[in-house]
MIVO-282583 format. One line per field, with one value per residue (C-alpha): x, y, z negated; residue number from 1. Coordinates in nm, 3 decimals. Layout:
X [X  ...] $
Y [Y  ...] $
Z [Z  ...] $
pos [NUM  ...] $
This chain:
X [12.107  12.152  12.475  12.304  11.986  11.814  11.574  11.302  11.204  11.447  11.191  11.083  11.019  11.361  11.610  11.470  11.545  11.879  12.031  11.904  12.047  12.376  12.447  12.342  12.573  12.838  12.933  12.617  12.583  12.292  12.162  11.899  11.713  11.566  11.346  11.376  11.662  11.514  11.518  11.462  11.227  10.962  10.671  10.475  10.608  10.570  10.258  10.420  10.718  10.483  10.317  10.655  10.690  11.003  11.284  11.382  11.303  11.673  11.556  11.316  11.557  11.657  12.011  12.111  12.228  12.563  12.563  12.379  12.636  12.999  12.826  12.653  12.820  12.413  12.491  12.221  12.173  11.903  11.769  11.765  11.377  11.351  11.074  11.084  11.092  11.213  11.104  11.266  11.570  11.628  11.704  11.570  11.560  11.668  11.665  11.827  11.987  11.827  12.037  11.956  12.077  11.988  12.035  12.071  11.918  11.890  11.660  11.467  11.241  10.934  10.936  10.774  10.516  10.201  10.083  9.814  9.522  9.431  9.075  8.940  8.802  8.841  9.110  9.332  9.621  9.582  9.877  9.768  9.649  9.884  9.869  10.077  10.236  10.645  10.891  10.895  10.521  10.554  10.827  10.666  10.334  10.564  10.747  10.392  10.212  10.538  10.605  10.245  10.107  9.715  9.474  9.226  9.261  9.072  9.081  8.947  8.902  8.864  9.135  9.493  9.622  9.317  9.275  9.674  9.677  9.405  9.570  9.913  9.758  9.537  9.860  10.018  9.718  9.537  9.083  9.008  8.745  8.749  8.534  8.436  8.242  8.129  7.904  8.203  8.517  8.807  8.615  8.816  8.819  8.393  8.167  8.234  8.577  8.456  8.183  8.457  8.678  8.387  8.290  8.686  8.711  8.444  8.605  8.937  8.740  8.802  8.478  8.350  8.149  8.060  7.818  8.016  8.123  8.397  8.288  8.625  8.838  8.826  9.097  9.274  9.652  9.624  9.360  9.069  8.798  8.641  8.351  8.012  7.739  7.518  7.782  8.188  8.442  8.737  9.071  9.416  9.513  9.440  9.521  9.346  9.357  9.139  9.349  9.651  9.685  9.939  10.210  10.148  10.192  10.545  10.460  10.157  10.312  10.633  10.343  10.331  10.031  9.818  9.541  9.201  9.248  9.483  9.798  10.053  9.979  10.259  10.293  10.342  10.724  10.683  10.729  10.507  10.415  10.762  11.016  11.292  11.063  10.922  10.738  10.664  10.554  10.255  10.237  10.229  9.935  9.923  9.712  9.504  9.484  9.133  8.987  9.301  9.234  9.451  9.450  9.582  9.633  10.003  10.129  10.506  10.582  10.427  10.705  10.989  10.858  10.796  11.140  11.329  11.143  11.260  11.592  11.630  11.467  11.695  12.019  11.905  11.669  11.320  11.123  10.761  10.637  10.339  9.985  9.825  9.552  9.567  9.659  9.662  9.666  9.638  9.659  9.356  9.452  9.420  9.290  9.408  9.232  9.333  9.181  9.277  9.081  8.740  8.526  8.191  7.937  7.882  8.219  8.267  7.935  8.062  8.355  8.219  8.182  7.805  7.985  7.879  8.029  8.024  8.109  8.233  8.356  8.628  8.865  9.246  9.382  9.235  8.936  9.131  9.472  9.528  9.454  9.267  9.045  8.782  8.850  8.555  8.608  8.469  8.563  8.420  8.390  8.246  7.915  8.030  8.409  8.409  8.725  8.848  8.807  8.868  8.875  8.872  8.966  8.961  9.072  9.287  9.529  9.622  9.550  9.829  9.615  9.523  9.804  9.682  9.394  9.609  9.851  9.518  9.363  9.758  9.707  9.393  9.239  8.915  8.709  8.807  9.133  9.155  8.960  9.203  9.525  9.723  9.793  9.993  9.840  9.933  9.743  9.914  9.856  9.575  9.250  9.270  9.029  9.220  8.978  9.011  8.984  8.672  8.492  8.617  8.425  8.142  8.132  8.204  7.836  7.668  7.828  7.649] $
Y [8.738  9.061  9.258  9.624  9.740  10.075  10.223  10.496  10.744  10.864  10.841  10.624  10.264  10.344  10.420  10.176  9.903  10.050  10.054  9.773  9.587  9.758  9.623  9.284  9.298  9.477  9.477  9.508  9.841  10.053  10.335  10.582  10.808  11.070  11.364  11.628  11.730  11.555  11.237  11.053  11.274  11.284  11.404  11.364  11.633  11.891  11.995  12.083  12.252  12.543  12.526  12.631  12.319  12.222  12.472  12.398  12.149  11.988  11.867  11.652  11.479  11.140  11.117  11.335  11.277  11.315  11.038  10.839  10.826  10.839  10.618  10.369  10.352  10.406  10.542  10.810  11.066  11.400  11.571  11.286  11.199  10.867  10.917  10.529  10.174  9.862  9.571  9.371  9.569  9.574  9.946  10.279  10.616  10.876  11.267  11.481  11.854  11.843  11.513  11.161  10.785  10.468  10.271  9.914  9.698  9.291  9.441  9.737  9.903  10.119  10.348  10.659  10.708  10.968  11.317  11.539  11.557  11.881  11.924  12.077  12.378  12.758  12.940  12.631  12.781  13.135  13.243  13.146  12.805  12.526  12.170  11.990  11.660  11.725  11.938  12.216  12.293  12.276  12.512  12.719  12.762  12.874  13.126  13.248  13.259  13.435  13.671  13.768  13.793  13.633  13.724  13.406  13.026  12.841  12.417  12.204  11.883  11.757  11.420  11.363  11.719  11.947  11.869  11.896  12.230  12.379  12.346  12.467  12.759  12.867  12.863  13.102  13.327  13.255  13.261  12.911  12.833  12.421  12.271  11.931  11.733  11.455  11.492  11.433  11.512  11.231  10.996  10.688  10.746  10.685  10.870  10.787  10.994  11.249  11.398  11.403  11.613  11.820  11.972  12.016  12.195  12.422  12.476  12.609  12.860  12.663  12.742  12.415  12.404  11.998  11.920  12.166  12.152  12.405  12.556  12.732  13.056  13.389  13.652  13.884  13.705  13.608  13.409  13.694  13.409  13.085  12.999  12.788  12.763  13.028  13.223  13.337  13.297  13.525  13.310  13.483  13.163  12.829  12.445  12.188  11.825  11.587  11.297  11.151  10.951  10.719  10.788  10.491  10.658  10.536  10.221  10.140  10.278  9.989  9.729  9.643  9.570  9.819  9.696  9.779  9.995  10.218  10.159  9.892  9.531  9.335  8.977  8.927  8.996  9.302  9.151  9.320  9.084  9.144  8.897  9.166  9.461  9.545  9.829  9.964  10.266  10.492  10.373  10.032  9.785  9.636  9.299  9.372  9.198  9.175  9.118  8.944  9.154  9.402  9.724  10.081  10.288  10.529  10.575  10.566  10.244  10.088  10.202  10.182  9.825  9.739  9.831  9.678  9.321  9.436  9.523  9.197  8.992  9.102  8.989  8.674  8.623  8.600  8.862  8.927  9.328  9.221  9.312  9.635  9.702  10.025  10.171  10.597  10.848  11.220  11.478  11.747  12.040  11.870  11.559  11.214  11.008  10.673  10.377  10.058  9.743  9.761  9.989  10.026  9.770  9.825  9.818  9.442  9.280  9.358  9.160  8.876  8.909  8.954  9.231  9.354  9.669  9.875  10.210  10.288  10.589  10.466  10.704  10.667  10.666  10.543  10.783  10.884  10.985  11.340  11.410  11.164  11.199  11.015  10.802  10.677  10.319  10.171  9.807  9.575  9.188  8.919  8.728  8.435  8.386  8.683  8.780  9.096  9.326  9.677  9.970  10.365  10.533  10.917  11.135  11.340  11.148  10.774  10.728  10.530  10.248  10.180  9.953  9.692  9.606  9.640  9.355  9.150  9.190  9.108  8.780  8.677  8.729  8.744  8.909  8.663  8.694  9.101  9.062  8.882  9.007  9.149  9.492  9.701  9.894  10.153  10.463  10.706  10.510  10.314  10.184  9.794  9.760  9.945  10.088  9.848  9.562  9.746  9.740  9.375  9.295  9.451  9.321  8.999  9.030  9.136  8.817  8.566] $
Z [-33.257  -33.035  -33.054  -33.054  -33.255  -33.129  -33.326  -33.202  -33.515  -33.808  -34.081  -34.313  -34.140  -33.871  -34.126  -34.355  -34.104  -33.982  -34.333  -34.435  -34.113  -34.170  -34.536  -34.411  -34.089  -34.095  -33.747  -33.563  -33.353  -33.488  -33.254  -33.417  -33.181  -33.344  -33.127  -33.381  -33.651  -33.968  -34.087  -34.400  -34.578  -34.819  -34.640  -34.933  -35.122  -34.885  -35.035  -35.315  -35.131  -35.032  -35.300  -35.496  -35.683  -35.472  -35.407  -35.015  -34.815  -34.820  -35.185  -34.959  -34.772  -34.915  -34.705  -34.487  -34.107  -34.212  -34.494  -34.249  -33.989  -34.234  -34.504  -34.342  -34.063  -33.821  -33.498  -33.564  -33.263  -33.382  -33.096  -32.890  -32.737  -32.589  -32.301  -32.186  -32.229  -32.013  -32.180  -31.864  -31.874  -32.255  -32.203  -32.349  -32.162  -32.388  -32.283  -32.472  -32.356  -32.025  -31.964  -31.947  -31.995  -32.033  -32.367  -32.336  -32.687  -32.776  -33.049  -33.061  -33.339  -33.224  -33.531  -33.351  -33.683  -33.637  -33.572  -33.708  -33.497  -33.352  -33.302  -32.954  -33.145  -33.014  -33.128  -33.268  -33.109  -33.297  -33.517  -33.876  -33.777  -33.896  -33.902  -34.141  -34.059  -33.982  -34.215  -33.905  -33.978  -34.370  -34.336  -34.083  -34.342  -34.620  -34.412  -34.322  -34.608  -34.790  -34.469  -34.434  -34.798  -34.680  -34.882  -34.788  -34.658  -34.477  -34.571  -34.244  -34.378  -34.717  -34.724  -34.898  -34.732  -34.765  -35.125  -35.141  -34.926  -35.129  -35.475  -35.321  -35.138  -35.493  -35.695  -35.418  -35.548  -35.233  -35.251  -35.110  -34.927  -34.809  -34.465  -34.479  -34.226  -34.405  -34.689  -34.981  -34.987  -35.010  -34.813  -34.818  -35.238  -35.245  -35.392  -35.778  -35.696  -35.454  -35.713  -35.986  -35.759  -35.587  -35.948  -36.052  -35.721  -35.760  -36.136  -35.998  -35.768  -35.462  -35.216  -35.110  -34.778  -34.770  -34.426  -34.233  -33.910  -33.786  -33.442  -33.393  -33.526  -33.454  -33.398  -33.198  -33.148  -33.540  -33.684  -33.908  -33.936  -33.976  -33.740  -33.846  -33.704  -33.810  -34.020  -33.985  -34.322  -34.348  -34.321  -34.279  -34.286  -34.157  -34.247  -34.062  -34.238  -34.039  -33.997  -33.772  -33.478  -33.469  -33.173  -32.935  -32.571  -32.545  -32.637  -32.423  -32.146  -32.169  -32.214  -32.555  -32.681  -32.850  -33.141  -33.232  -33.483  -33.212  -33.340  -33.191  -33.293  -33.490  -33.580  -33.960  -33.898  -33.699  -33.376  -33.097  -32.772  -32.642  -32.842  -32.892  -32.978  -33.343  -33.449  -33.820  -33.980  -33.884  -33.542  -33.648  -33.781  -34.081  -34.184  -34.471  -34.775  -34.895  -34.524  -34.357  -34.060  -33.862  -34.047  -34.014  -34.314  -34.238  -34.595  -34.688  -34.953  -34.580  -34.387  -34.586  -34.684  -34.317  -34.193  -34.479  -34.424  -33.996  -34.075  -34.259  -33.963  -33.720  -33.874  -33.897  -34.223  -34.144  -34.354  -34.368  -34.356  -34.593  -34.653  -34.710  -34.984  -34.858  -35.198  -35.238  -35.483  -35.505  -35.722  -35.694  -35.971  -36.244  -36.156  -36.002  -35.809  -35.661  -35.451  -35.327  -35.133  -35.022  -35.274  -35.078  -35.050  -34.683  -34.562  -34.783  -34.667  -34.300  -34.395  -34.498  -34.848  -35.081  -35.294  -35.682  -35.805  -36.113  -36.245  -36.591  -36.798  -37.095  -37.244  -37.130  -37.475  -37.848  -37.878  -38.232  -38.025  -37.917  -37.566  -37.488  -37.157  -36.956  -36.709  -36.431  -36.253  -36.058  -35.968  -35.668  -35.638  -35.412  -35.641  -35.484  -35.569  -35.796  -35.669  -35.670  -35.347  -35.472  -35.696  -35.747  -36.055  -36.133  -36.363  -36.606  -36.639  -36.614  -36.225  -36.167  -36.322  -35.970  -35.948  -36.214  -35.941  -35.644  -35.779  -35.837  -35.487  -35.390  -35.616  -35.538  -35.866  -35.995  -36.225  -36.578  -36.469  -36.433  -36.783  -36.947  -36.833  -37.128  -37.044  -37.305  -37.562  -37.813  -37.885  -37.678  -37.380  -37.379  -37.581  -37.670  -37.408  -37.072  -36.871  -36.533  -36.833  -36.944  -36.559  -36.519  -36.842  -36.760  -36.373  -36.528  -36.657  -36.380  -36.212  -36.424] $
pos [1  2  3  4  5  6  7  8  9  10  11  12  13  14  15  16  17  18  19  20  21  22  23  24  25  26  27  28  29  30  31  32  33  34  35  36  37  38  39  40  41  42  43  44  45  46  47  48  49  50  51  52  53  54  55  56  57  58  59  60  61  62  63  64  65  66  67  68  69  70  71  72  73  74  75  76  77  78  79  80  81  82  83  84  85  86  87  88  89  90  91  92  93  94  95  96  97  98  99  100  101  102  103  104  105  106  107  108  109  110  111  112  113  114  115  116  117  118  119  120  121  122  123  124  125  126  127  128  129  130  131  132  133  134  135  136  137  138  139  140  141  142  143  144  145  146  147  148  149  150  151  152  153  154  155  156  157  158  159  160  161  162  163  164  165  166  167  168  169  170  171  172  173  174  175  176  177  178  179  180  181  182  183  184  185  186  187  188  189  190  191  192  193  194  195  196  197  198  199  200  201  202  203  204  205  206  207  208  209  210  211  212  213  214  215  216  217  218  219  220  221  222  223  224  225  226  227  228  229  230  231  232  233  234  235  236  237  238  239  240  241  242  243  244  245  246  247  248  249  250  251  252  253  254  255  256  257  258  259  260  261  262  263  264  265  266  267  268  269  270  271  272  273  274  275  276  277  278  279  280  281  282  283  284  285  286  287  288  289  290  291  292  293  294  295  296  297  298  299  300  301  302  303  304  305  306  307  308  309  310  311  312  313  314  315  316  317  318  319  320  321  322  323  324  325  326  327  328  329  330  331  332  333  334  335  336  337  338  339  340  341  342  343  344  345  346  347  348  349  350  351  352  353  354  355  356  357  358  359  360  361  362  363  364  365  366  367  368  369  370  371  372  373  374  375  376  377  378  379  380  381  382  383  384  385  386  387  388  389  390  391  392  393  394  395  396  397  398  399  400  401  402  403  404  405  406  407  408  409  410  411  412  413  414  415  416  417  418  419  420  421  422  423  424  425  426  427  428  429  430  431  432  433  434  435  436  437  438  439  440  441  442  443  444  445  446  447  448] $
């Protein structure tokens, strides 16, 4: 076991493996390099930061630098880039105030996560056109939209941070008008959720443009309008949602091997080809569950659960990062919607499988109980060894239900066995009959 353990990135998956390394050995030398000035923060919630939800953006941070480096004793350095990697060597070139050095490791972590994507489109670099991915950019879109009192917004892209941007932009008293693509919105969620949150969309007055492609924006310095094809939107301000790419370059260019899916393949302990370098996080791979193929899906119980099981590896205990189900959940207004798995029939029969689904409506509480709301599912097998592949739920209230079917596909289970689990009930919570109970009964049927 090495004497010094660097870490690239100060989020989730780096700081989850340097404290976790730290409390189980106490004298190993941690080094964190961190680019920017934040670490350790929920980039979930800043959504709901502009929004208004959430005071500052300090409330976001889970531990501070500070408490970092006097409680936990982590060598962590903000402001510190490192623009190289010697595999050979066992060194890391760092630059930082127009200087340079050289970092020698025995272990190193490749924690260097994701960015948003920013489309080749006219006018992206206009004032009023934000991306969202990094506390700097949800701080600079609140200081915008509170500075400049816009009148309109402009959603490109219909995913987890449109459909988050578009309810935190509408409560700022914003008119809403969303740009999808694709056909639905939510596309990862399938079409049983996506037509559940199209119609609550257009309910809260958000102006849903599905089919269509952004040709650019217009504007003289500051962004005045969204371009289409045949026709222009006002926007005095701009989000554009269409994804991340995970933040290989450093990487690839030391050597280490780089996956299908375009983010840097890992062994099932987080080891890359190189014996002494690990990577986790967004830029990482992840093997999935359901297919037992390398996957990518950059969400945060990932990370942190990636660099805890590296953190522990390193000092000695061999930890596996685990599968992915690729479990998610958003809130859209005032709906939930959540998937996990495989939950389209295409996708499964290119994996192998001869897939079944079904979609249900069941009420999330007894039908007698106040407040009581309807819940769709819809669940997916395999005919042959009816087990479990995936699910979507959406509604009201009682997303989080997701969870029941992404412990089965975690288990193995089938469709009996989701049946017959014995899930709580009492009135305020739940029917006798749960909803993902309900779709396992009646996918149980069309099994036989």
């Amino acid at each position: 076991m090495g004497d010094t353990f660097v870490v690239i990135g100060g989020d989730a998956a780096g700081m989850s493996a340097a404290s976790k390394a730290r409390r189980e050995n106490p004298d190993l030398d941690i080094v964190v390099f961190e680019k920017g000035e934040w670490v350790s923060y929920a980039a979930c919630g800043m959504p709901y930061y502009i929004k208004g939800d959430i005071d500052t953006l300090d409330d976001l941070v889970q531990i501070t630098p500070e408490a970092f480096r006097t409680e936990r004793d982590i060598d962590l350095r903000t402001n510190h880039e490192v623009v190289g990697i010697d595999p050979d060597a066992q060194t890391v070139t760092v630059a930082t105030d127009g200087d340079r050095f050289e970092q020698p490791y025995d272990r190193l972590l490749v924690a260097t996560g994701a960015r948003a994507i920013e489309p080749p489109l006219d006018g992206i670099d206009l004032e009023g056109v934000f991306t969202i991915h990094d506390m700097d950019a949800a701080e600079a879109i609140h200081d915008y939209v509170t500075e400049t009192d816009p009148e309109t917004a402009a959603i490109v892209g219909g995913g987890y941070v449109g459909i988050e941007m578009a309810e935190a932009l509408d409560e700022r008293g914003l008119e809403v008008d969303m740009f999808e693509m694709l056909p639905h919105v939510l596309q990862p969620f399938g079409d049983s959720v996506a037509n559940v949150v199209e119609d609550h969309l257009r309910e809260q007055g958000v102006g849903l443009h599905l089919d269509t492609p952004v040709e650019g924006f217009v504007g003289e310095g500051t962004v005045e309008e969204i371009e289409l094809e045949s026709e222009t939107v006002p926007a005095d301000v701009v989000i554009v949602g269409v994804g991340v790419a995970p933040n290989v370059e450093l990487a690839e260019e030391a050597g280490i091997e780089i996956g299908d899916t375009g983010a840097i393949a890992i062994d099932e302990y987080g080891r890359t080809n190189y014996e002494t370098i690990f990577a986790a996080g967004d830029c990482a791979e992840a093997t999935n569950v359901v297919t037992g193929e390398p996957d990518h899906v950059p969400l945060a119980l990932t990370a942190n659960r990636a660099g805890r099981a590296i953190g522990q590896t390193i000092t000695g205990t061999p930890t596996e990062v685990g599968e992915i189900a690729g479990t998610a959940i958003v809130k859209a207004f005032d709906l939930g919607a959540a998937r996990t798995g495989i939950i389209d029939e295409e996708t499964a029969r290119e994996a192998g499988f001869d897939p079944v689904s079904v979609e249900i409506t069941a009420s999330t509480r007894a039908h007698y109980y106040p407040g009581a709301e309807d819940q769709t599912v819809m669940l997916l097998a395999d005919r042959d060894s009816e087990r479990v592949l995936g699910a979507s739920v959406v509604g009201r209230e009682g997303a989080k239900r997701i969870d029941t079917v992404a412990t089965a596909l975690e288990s193995g289970l089938t469709v009996d066995e989701v049946q017959n689990l014995d899930l709580a009930y009492a009135p305020p919570f739940s029917p006798v009959w749960d909803p993902i109970a309900t779709a396992a009964k009646v996918l149980s049927g069309s099994l036989e």
